[in-house]
N, C-alpha and C positions, 0 to 999 in steps of 0.2 A: 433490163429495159422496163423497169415497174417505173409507176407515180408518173405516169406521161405527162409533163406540161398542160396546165389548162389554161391559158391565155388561149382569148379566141381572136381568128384572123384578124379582126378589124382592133382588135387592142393595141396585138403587136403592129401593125401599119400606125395606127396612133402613135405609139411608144418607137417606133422607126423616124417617125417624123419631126420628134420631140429629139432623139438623139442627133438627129442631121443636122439638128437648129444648134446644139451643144457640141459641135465638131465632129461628130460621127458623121461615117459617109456611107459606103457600097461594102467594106471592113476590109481594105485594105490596099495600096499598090504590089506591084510582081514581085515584090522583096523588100525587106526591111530599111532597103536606103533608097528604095523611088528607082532602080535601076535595073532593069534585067541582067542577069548573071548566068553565063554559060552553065550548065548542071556541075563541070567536074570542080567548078571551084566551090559550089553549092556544097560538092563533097569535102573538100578542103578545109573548108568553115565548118564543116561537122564534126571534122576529125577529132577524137577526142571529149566531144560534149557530151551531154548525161539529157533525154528525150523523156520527155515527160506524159505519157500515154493513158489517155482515160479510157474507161472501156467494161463495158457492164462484166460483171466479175463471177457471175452463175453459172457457168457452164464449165467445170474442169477441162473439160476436151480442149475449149477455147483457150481456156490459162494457160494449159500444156502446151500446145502449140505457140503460143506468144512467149512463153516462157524458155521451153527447150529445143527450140527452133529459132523461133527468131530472134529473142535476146541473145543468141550464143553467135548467128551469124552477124549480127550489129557489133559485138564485139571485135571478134575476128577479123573482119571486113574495115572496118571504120575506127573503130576503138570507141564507140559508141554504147554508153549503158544507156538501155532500156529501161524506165523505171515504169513498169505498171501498177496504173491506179485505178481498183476495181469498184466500181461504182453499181447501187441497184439499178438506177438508171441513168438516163444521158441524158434528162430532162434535171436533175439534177444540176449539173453540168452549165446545162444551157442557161438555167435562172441563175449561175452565179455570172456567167458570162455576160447576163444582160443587165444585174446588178454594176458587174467593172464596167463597163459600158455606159453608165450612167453616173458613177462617179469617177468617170474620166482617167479610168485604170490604165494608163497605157501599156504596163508590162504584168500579164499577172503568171501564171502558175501551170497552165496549160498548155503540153507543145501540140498534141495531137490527141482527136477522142474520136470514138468510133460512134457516128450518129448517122440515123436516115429518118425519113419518114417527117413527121410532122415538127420535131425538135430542127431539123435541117431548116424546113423553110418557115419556122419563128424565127430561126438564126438568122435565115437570109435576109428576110424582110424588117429585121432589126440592126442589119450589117455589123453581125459577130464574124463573120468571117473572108479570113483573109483569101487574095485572089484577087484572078485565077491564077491557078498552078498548074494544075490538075495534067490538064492535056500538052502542058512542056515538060513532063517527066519521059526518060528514054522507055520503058517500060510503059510507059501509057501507048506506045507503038503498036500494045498487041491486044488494044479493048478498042472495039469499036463502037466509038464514041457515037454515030449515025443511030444507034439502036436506040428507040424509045426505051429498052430497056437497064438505060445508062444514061442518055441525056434527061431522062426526068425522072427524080428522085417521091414516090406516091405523087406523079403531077407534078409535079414543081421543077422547073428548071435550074439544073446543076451547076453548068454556063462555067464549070472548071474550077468552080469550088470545093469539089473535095472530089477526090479517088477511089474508084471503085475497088471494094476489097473482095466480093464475093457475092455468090447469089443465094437465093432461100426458096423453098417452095414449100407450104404447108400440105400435110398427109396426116391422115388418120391410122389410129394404130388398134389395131386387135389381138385379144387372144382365141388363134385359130378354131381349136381344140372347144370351147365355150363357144363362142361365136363366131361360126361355121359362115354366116349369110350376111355381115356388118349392115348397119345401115347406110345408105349412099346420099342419102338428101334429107333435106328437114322433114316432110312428110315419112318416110321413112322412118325417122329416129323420133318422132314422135309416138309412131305405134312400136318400136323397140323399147323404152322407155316405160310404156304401160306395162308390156311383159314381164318389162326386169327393172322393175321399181329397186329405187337405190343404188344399180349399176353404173351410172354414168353422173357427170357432172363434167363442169369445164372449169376454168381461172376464171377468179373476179379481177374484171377490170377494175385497175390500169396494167395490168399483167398485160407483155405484148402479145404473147400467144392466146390469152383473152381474149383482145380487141381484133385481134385477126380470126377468131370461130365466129364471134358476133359477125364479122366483114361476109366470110364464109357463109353464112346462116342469110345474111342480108342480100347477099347476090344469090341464094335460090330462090327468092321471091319475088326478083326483079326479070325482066327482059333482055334487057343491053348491060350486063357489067360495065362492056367499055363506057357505056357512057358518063360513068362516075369517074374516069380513070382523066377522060375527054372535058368532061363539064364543068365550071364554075359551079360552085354552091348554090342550089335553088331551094330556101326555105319551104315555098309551097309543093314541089316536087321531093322534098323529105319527107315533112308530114304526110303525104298520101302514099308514099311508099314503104316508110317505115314502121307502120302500123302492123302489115301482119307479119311481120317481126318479132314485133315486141308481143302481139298476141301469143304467139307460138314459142318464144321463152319463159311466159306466163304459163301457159302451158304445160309443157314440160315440166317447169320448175316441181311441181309436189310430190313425183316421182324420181327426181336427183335422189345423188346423196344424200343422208340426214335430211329429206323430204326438204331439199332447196333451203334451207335454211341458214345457210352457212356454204360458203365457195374454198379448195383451194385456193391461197393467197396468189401463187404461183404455176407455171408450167412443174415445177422441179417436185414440189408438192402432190400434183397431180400423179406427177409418173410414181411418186411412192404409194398413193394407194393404187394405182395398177400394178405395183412390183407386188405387194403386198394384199393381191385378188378383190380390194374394197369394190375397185368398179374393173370394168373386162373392156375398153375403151382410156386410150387418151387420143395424144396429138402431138405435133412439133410440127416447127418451122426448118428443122434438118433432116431433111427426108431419109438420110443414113443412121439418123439418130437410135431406131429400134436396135438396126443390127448392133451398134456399138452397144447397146444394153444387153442384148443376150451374149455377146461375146463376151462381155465383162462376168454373166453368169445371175446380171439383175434382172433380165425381164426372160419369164416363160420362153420356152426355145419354140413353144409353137407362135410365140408372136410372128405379127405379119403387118406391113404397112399398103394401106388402102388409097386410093383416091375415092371423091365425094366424082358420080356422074355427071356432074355439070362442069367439072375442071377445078383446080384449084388453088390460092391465090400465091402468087411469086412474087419476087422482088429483088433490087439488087443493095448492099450496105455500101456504104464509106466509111472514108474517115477524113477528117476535114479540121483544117487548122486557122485555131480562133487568129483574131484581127491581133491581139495583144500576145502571143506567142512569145514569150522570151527568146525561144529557139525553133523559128520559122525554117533554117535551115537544114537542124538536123532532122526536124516534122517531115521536110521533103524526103531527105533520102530515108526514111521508115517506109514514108509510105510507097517511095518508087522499088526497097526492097518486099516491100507486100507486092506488089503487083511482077515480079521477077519468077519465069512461067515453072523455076523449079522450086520458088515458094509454094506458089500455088498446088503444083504434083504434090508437094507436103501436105498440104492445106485439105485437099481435097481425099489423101485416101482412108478407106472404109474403118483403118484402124487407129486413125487418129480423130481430127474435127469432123474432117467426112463434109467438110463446107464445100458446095459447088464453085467453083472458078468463076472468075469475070472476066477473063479472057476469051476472045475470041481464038478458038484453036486453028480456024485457018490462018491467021498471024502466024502463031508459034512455028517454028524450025520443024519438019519432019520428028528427028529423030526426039523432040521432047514430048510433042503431041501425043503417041506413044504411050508415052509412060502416066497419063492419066487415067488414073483407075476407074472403069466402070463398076459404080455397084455390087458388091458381092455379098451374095449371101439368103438365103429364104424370107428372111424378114425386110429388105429392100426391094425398089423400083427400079427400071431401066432408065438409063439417061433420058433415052425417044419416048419411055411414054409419059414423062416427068416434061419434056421439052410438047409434048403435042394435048399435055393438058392442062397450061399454063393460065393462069387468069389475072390482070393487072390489078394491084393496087389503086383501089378510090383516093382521087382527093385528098390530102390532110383537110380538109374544109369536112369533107365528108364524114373521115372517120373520130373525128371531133364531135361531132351533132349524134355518131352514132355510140360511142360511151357514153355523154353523156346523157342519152336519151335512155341507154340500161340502168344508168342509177337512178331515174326518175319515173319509167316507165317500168321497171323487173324489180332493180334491188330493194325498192323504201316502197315495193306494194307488200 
């Protein structure tokens, strides 16, 4: 999820407005011929087709599970190949989407990519994507759709354009053993920092995991998170807010790694020089993700994952399928097999992706509920207290003004 999209909101509404005028609409009706279709013939029309799936491609755990999991049940099931297509990012993705879109591509290349966050509503508001779907799949039965933390994709209204595939919650990672006391908030990790010059650093944005420390960093300095989550964009309420921010990653910065001078490019980066003791701190957006490192035998067994005191920021992903989809149909049935509550039991345990569910488990059937794994392990969180120190996603309005205010305000000082 590198190279984030940098169209800013009011371009893409431009560039939305411009394609509406050019035949582009909302990106698409309930199906490729203008007609609703009962789901089983959805499946019938699949039978047999080849699913074209974009989908950031950095995380083995992720491959695996799409790979030995689900492409095997797609076959079996459907006679459906899977083709995965691993991308650095989905903003990738998106600018080609808004390229065919522009020159009037009506069939292009993509059946299904896994996008959230700011990429989702460029797409919206530039009507890449087809819909709704989302909440007529049989399997959309066990997400409830009511939760803000599904009907709005970082703010942005979903409205049944793409499928919930799972949830995220960022956690800080340590090595126990070194760092006994972690730091818990920016003040905190500023006087960490002076101690242990060259131990820590973060990703340069447009690394996702970047843009979510910086988001992380920005909500200890503010009052109301929610209200970034709540708010339309207020330039004058940026600038006054974002200032000791940016002071306090200036800050820091001469005591990083290589004295700030240079960022891992990546999260993936990052966790190598903590496999390899450079700094005694990273992070991730999969809160399982430690233990799956020491289990593998890559990270220190005294690792441990932390929350930041103030809570820490969540989310939920998709996957969503563009207006020009060759294979709208067999898109469906992927993604109504991702949302199937013994994908998910896949999905979510400690020794595979380890991704949280987007299902609602009081939906699910007694005896499946069951079989999702809690967390196991010393370097993992509990569900409860992963669920009671949640903190919403600002804005894509927000978290736009706030990368690019680290490239102008941290990176090119």
């Amino acid at each position: 999820m590198k190279l984030r999209i940098l169209l800013s909101f009011a371009l893409a509404a431009v560039l939305a407005t411009l394609l509406t005028g050019c035949g582009g609409g909302s990106g698409g009706d309930l199906n490729p011929a203008g007609e609703e279709r009962a789901f089983p013939e959805l499946e019938e029309l699949a039978r047999g087709t080849t699913v074209n799936f974009f989908m950031y491609g950095g995380d083995d755990a992720t491959n695996e599970y799409v790979d030995g999991y689900v492409a095997p049940r797609l076959e079996k099931e459907y006679g459906i190949t899977l083709e995965r297509t691993p991308v650095e990012d989905i903003a990738e993705v998106v600018n080609k989407l808004l390229n065919e879109k522009q020159a009037g591509e009506d069939e292009g290349t993509v059946d299904l990519l896994w996008v959230n966050g700011e990429n989702f509503a460029t797409g919206a508001d530039a009507g890449l994507w087809f819909g709704p779907w989302a909440e007529g799949l049989p399997n959309a039965g066990y997400v409830d759709w009511e939760s803000p933390e599904i009907a709005r994709d970082f703010g942005y209204p979903v409205e049944g354009r793409e499928a919930p595939w799972g949830k995220a919650q960022f956690v800080m990672i340590h090595d126990s053993e070194k760092v006994p006391d972690p730091p818990k908030n920016p003040e905190e990790l500023r006087a960490w920092t002076e101690a242990n010059p060259g131990k820590f650093t973060y990703p340069a944005p447009p690394d996702f995991t970047a843009n979510a420390f910086i988001e992380q960093m920005f909500y200890g300095f503010v009052d109301d998170p929610e209200y970034y989550e709540q708010s339309d964009f207020d330039q004058a309420v940026f600038d006054e807010e974002s200032g000791r921010l940016y002071d306090f990653l200036n800050e820091i910065k001469p005591n990083l790694w290589r004295n700030g001078e240079t960022y891992p490019e990546s999260s993936t980066r990052l966790d190598e020089l903590y496999q390899n003791g450079e700094v005694l701190l990273t992070m991730s957006y999969i809160p399982q993700s430690a233990q799956r490192q020491v289990n593998k035998g890559i990270f220190p067994e005294s690792t441990r994952s932390y929350l930041l005191d103030y809570g820490t920021l969540a989310n939920t992903h998709y996957v969503a399928v563009p207006f020009n989809a060759p294979n709208k149909e067999g898109a469906q049935v992927v993604a109504n097999l991702l949302e199937d509550p013994e994908a998910q039991i896949e999905k979510q345990k400690p020794s595979g992706w380890g991704d949280l569910t987007a299902l609602d488990l009081d939906r699910v059937p007694e005896d499946l509920r069951e079989q999702f794994a809690e967390p196991s392990g010393p370097a993992t969180l509990s569900l409860d207290m992963l669920r009671e120190n949640r903190l919403p996603e600002a804005r894509s309005e927000w978290l736009l003004a706030l990368e690019e205010g680290w490239r102008e305000e941290v990176s090119q000082r």
